[in-house]
Every structure is written in structure tokens, then in C-alpha cells.
N, C-alpha and C positions, 0 to 999 in steps of 0.2 A: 162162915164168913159173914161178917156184918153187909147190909145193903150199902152201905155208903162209906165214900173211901174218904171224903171229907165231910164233913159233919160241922151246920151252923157258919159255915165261909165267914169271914170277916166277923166273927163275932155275933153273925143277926140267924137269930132263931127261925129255923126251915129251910134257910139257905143252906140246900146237903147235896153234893155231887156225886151221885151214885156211881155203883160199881157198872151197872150197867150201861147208862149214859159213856161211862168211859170206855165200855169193850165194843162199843155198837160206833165212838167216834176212833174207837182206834182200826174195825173194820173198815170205817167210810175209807181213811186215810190210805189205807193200804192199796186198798181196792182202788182210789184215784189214781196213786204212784203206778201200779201195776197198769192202769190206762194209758197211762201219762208214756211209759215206756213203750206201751206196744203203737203208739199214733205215731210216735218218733220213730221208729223203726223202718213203717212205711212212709217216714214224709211227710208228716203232717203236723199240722203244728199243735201245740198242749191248749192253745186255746177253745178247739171243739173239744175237749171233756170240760173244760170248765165251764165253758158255755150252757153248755150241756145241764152240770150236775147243778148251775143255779137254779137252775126251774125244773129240774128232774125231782131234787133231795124235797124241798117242801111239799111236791104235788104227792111222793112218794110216801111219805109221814103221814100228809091227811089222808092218802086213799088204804092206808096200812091202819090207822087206827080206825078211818069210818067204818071198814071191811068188819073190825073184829067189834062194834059197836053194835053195824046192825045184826049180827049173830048171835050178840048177848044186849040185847035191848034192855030185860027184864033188869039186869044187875045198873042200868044206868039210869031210867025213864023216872026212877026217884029224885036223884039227884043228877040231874044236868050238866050242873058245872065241873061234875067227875068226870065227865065225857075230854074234858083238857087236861086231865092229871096223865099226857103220856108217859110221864119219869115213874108213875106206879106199875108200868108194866099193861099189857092188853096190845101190842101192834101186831099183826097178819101178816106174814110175809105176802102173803099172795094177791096180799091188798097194794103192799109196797111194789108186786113185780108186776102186777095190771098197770097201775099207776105208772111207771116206770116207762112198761111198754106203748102207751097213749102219749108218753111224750117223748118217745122217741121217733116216734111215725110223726107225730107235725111238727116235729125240732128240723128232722130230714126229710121232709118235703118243704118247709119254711125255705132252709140251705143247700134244698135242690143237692142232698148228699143221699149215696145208696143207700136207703137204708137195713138191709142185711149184712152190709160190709159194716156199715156202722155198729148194729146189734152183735156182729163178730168183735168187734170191739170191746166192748163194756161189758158182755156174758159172763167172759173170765173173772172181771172186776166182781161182779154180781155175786159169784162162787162165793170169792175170798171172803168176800163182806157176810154170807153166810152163814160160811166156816166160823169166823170169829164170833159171829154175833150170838149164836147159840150158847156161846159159853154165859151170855148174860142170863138167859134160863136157867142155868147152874145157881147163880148167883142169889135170884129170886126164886131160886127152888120150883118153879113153873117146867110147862111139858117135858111131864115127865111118863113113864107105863107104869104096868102091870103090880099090883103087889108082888112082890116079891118074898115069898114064905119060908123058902129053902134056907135055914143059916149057911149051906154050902156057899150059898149066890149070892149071898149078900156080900158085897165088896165091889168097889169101882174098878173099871168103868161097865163092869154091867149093869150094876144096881146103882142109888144112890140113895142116901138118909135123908129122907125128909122130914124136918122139924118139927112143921106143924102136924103132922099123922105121927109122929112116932112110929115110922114105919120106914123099910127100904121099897123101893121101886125100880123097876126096869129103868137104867139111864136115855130115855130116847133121846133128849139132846144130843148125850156124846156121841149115840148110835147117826145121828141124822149129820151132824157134821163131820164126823171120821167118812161118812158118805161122799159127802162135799169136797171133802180133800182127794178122794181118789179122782172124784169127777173134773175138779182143777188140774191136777195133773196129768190127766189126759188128756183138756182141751190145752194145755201148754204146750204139750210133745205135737198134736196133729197139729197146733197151728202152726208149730217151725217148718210143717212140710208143705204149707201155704193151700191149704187144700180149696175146694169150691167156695164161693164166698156164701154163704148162710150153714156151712157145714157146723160151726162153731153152736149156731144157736140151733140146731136141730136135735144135737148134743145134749143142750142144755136143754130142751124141755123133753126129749127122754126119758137121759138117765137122769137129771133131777124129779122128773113126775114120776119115774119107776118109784125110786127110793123113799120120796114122799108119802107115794101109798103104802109101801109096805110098811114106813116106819109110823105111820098115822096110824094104822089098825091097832099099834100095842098102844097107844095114850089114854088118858083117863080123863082130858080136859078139853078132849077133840070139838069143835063148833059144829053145828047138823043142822042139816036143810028138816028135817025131819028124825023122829027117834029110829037110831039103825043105821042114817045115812051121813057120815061126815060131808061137812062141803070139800074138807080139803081132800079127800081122796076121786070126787068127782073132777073137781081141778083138774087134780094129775091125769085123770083118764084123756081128760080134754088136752092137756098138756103131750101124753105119751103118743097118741091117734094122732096129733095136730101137726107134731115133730117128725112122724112117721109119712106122714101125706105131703108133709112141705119139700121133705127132704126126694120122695121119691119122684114127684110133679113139678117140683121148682125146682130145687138147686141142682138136681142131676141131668136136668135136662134144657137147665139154663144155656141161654147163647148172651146174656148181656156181661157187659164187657166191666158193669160196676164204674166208669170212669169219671174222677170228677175234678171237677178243674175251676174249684169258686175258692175263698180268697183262705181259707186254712189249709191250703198248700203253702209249702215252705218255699 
């Protein structure tokens, strides 16, 4: 599949609309819709995600490519102004979900709103945009595993052809999102049952840091604190322990009441 679904816009040379740019804005969109639903549900108006996702989406961009910049210093310190090419590809999710998370905690303390009920909010959102976004990996042939030697195993979605090696590879993308999608669908089903408020997001840095680190070990393109140590599997650790300790000292043994009464009430 070519990278670019338009090529040269309007005629002027370089203006090219990637494939990615459009799988990464078709997650945003989803992911807002499916926010947009569940605010309404409890009563609330669509203007906290929008509010929201204006200062969320660009802090979330620069702290997604700063993250994957200073990891690979070496490939940018030459040329600087590459450090702006984000349409080439290089963003962190974990850069985007720090990001993300820093401005949810002073967006809801700003609006005096819970913010674990909040973060039950937008988690799901979070998933979905995941889910899809990975496919832009496919696209750019990016995180992907292992050689793959076997002709047996060669074939999607285990493996995939990559261009540039002349070679198949473990598919970790589709592995990490086929992940994401189970993990969506079970914060969808627990949330109908309206459970603890922060149960949502304790979910989400579990089973998302579980699956993180198992599927980070097979990659080939992993970023490392050190030779041996991916960052992203420390994350998840941080993530899995962090999920584990909130949910067992906060949200199970919570008495507050979450109750807010500022002006994104319907």
C-alpha cells in the first residue's frame, strides 16, 4: 500500500495526505463520538470532551513525539528540523497517554470535576483511538517482531511483508490492537454495570500495560533506557503495579460520592 492516499493536493508538490494522518484522524473521531455518547448518557453535556480534547489533542502530539525524540536523539540531533516531520511517522503512544493524563488532572481540577469519573470517561475513548491507530503501523510498515523464517508462518495476521528487509515479521501491531479491542469491549460491558468510579481506568492501565509488555518483548524497533531495557515495558510495569494499588486503596475503598454540580450539567 502506498503511504499516501493523496499525493501533491491541489496540484503543489509535497502536499501528500497520508494514509496514516487519516487512520490516526479517523481514530480521533471515533473515539470523540464514543465520549460524546457515554457524557450524554450520564447528563452531561458534549461540551466537556470538547473542551477537553482542545488542549488535550495538541499537548498529547508534542508529548507523543517529544517522548519518541528523546529516545532516539541520535537519528534527529543532525537535523533538527526533522524533529517536525510528525507525518513521517516516530509518535509514542506513552508519550501521548502521559500527555493526555497531565491534562486531565488540571483540566479537572481547573472545573472542580472528578477526576476519575472523568478519566472513566475518555479511557474507552483512549482504547478505540488505539485500536485504529495501529493500523497506521501497517501502513508505514513500522512496529513490527521477530523475523519470521518459517514459510509455514508466513501469512497475515501473524507475520507481515516488509518491503524494505525483504522479509516477513511477527505482525505486533495487529497483535497489540486485536489486544485493544478485547480490552474495549470489556470496559464497555463493565461500564453498563456502572461499577466504582475509577474502575474503568484501573482497567485500562492493567490490561493495557499487561499486553504492552508482552507484545513489546517481540519488536525489533523497541526504544531502551539502556541495551536490554525497553522504556516501554518499564512503563507497563509502572502502569500494571500502579492500576493494581489504585484500584485496591482508592477506588474499592472509596466513600466519595464523585458529585459535580458546575456548569456541564445538562
Amino acid at each position: 500500500m502506498s503511504r499516501y492516499l493523496i499525493e501533491n493536493l491541489f496540484g503543489i508538490d509535497g502536499w501528500n495526505i497520508t494514509w496514516y494522518g487519516v487512520i490516526i484522524a479517523v481514530g480521533m473521531v471515533l473515539g470523540v463520538m464514543l465520549a460524546i455518547y457515554r457524557t450524554r448518557k450520564q447528563g452531561l453535556k458534549e461540551d466537556l470532551i470538547f473542551d477537553f480534547i482542545l488542549i488535550a489533542l495538541p499537548v498529547a502530539i508534542i508529548c507523543a513525539r517529544g517522548y519518541y525524540v528523546i529516545f532516539e536523539w541520535d537519528s534527529y540531533s543532525g537535523d533538527i528540523l526533522s524533529i517536525f516531520k510528525i507525518w513521517e511517522g516516530g509518535l509514542a503512544i506513552y508519550g501521548g497517554v502521559l500527555g493526555s493524563l497531565i491534562t486531565a488532572i488540571l483540566f479537572c481540577h481547573h472545573h472542580k470535576f472528578p477526576l476519575f469519573r472523568f478519566l472513566d470517561f475518555v479511557v474507552p475513548s483512549l482504547v478505540i483511538g488505539q485500536v485504529i491507530g495501529r493500523w497506521g503501523n501497517f501502513v508505514n510498515q513500522e512496529a513490527f517482531g521477530n523475523l519470521v523464517a518459517d514459510p509455514s508462518l508466513q501469512f497475515f495476521p501473524y507475520a507481515v511483508y516488509i518491503d524494505a528487509l525483504g522479509e516477513w515479521h511477527q505482525a505486533t501491531f495487529f497483535y497489540e490492537s486485536m489486544w485493544n479491542s478485547c480490552l474495549l469491549i470489556a470496559m464497555l460491558i463493565v461500564g453498563r454495570k456502572k461499577p466504582r468510579v475509577g474502575t474503568l481506568t484501573c482497567m485500562y492501565f492493567v490490561i493495557y500495560g499487561l499486553g504492552r509488555f508482552l507484545i513489546e518483548g517481540l519488536r525489533t524497533d523497541s526504544l531502551y533506557m539502556i541495551p536490554g531495557i525497553r522504556v516501554s515495558q518499564v512503563l507497563s510495569l509502572f502502569l500494571i503495579c500502579g492500576g493494581i494499588l489504585l484500584y485496591v486503596f482508592f477506588v474499592r475503598r472509596s466513600k466519595t460520592k464523585n458529585v459535580y454540580s458546575g456548569r456541564y450539567l445538562r
